[in-house]
PASEBA-1860 file (N, C-alpha, C; in nm, 3 decimals):
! residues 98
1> XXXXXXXX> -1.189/0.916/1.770/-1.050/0.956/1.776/-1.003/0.988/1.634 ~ -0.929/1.138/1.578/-0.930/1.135/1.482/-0.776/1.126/1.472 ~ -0.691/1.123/1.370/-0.516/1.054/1.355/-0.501/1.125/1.250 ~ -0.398/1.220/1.318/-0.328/1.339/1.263/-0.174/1.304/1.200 ~ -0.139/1.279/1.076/-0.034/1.283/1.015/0.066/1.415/0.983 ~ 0.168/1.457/1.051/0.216/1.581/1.052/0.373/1.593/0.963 ~ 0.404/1.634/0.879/0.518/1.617/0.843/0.678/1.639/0.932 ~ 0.738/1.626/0.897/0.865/1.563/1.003/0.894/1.703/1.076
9> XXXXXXXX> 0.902/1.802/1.013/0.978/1.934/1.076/0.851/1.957/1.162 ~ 0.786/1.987/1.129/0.618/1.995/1.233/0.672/1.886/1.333 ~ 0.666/1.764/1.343/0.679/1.681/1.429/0.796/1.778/1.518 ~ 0.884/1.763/1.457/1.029/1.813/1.563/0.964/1.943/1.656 ~ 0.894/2.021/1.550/0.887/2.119/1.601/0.805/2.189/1.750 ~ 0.744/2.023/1.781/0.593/2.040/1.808/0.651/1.889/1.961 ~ 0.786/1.870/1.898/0.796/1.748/2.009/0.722/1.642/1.992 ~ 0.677/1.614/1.873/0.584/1.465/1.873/0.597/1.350/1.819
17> XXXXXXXX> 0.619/1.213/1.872/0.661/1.139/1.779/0.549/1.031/1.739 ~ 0.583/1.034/1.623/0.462/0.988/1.552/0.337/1.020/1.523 ~ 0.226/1.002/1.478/0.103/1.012/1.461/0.022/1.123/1.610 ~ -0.053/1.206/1.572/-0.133/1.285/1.702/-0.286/1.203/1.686 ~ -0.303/1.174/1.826/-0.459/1.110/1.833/-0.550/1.286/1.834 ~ -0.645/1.271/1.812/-0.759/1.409/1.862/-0.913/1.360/1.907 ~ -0.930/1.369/2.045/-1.072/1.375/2.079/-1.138/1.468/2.016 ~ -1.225/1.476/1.903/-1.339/1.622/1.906/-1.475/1.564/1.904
25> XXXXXXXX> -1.599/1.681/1.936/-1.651/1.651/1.946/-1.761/1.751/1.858 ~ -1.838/1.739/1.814/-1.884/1.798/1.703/-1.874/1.771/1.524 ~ -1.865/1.868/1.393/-1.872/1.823/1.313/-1.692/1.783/1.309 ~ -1.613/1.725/1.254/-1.475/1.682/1.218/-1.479/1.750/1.054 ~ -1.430/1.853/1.079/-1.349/1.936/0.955/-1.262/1.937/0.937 ~ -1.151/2.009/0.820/-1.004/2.068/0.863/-0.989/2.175/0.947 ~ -1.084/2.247/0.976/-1.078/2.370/1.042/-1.086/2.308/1.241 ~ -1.172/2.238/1.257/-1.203/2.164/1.369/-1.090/2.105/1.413
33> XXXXXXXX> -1.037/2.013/1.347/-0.912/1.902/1.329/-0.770/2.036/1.366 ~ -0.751/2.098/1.287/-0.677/2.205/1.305/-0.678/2.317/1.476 ~ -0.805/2.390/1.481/-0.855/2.436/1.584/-0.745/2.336/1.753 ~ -0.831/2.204/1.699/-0.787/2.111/1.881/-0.677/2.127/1.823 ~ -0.590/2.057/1.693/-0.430/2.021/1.737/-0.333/2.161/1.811 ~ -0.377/2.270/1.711/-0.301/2.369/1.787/-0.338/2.449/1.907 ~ -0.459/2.394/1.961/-0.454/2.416/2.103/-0.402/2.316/2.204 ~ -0.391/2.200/2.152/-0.290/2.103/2.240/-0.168/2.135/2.156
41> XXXXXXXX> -0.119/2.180/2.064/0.043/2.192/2.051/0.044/2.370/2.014 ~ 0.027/2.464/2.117/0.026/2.609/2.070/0.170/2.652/1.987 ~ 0.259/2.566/1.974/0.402/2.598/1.930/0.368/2.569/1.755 ~ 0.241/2.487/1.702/0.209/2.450/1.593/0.121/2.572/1.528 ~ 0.072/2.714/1.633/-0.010/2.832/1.574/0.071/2.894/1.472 ~ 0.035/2.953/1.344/0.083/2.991/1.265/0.194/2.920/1.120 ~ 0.202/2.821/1.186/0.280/2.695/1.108/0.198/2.620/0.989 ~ 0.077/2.615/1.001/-0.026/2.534/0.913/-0.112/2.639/0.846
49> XXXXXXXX> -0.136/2.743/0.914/-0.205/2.860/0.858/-0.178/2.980/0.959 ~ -0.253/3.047/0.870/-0.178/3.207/0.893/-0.255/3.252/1.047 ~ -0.190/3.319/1.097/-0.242/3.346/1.229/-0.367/3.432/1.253 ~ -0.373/3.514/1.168/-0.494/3.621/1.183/-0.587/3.565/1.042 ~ -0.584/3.541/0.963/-0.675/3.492/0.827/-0.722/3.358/0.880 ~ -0.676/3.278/0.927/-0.670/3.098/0.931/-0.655/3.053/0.779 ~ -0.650/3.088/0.704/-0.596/2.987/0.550/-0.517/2.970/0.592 ~ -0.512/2.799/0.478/-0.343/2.746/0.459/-0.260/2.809/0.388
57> XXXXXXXX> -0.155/2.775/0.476/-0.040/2.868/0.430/-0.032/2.742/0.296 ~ 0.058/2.845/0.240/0.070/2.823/0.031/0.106/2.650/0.029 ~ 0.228/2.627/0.105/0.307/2.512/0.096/0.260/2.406/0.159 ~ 0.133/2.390/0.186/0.107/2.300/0.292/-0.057/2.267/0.237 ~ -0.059/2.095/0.196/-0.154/2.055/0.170/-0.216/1.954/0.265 ~ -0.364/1.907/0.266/-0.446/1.839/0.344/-0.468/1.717/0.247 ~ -0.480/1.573/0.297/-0.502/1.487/0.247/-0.592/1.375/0.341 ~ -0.710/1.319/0.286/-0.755/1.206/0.355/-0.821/1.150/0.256
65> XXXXXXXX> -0.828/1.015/0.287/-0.849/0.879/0.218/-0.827/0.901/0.072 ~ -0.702/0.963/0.088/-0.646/0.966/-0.074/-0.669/1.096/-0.176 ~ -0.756/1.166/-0.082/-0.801/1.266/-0.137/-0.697/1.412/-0.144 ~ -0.715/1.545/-0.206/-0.674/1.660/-0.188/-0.764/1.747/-0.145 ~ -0.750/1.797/-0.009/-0.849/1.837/0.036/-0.787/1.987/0.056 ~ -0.689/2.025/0.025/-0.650/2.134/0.045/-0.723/2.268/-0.026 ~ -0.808/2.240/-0.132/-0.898/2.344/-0.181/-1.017/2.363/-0.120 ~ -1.067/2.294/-0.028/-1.240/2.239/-0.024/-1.191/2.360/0.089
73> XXXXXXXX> -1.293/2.441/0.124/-1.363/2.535/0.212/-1.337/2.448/0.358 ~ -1.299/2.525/0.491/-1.264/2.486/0.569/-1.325/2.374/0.665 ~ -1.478/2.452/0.648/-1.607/2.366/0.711/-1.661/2.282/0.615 ~ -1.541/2.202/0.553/-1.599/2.053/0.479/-1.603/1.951/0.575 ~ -1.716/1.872/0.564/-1.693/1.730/0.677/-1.598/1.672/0.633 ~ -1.492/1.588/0.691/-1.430/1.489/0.640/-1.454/1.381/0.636 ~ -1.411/1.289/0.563/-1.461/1.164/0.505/-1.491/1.047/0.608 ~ -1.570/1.015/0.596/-1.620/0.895/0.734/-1.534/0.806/0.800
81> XXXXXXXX> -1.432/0.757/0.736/-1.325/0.665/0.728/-1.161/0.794/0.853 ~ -1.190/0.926/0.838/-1.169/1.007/0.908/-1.189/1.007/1.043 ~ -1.346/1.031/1.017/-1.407/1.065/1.153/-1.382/0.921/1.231 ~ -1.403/0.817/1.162/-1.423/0.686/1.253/-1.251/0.674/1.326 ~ -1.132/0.709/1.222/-0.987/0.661/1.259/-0.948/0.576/1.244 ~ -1.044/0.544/1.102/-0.951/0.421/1.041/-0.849/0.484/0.914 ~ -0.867/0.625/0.894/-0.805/0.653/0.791/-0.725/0.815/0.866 ~ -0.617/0.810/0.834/-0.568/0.951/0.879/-0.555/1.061/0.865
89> XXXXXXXX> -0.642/1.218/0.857/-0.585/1.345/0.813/-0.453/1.336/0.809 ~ -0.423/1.363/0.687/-0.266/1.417/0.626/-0.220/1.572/0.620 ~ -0.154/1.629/0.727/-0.071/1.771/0.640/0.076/1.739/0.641 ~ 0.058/1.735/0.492/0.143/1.744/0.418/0.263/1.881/0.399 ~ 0.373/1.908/0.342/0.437/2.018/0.300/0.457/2.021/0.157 ~ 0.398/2.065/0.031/0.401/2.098/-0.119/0.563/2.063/-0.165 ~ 0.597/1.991/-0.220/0.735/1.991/-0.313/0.687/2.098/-0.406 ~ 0.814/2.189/-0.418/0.828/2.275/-0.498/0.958/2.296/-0.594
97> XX> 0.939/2.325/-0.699/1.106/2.326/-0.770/1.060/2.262/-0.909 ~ 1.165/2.241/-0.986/1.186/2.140/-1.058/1.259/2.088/-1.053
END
């Protein structure tokens, strides 16, 4: 079971409260992880990445077990502590400004 951390407007947007569980089955990437959530929440397509490219959109970073995973290539495994669900994929939204 992998445990999806979504930031608040995503949540609203998507109707979800709190944390998303994800059955997958195969390798657990961001791309994988991504793939199931927005086919169980299709109102979340285009919100995390771009609809026809799949990159992340600019403002929106990936985080697990503390990490920044928002640069690593899509088909990175994620961290074991991930896959098991003791630790949670994070998307995040970028503070911007000064």
């Amino acid at each position: 079971m992998i445990r999806v951390v979504l930031p608040t407007h995503l949540r609203n947007l998507a109707r979800i409260d709190g944390e998303v569980t994800l059955e997958l089955t195969g390798p657990v990437t961001p791309a994988t992880v991504l793939d199931a959530l927005e086919s169980r929440y299709p109102v979340l397509r285009g919100t995390i990445r771009d609809h026809t490219t799949l990159r992340r959109r600019p403002f929106v970073r990936f985080f697990a077990c503390e990490e920044d995973l928002s640069h690593e290539p899509p088909d990175t495994p994620l961290p074991e502590p991930v896959v098991a669900g003791k630790e949670p994929f994070l998307v995040v939204g970028a503070m911007a400004g000064g």
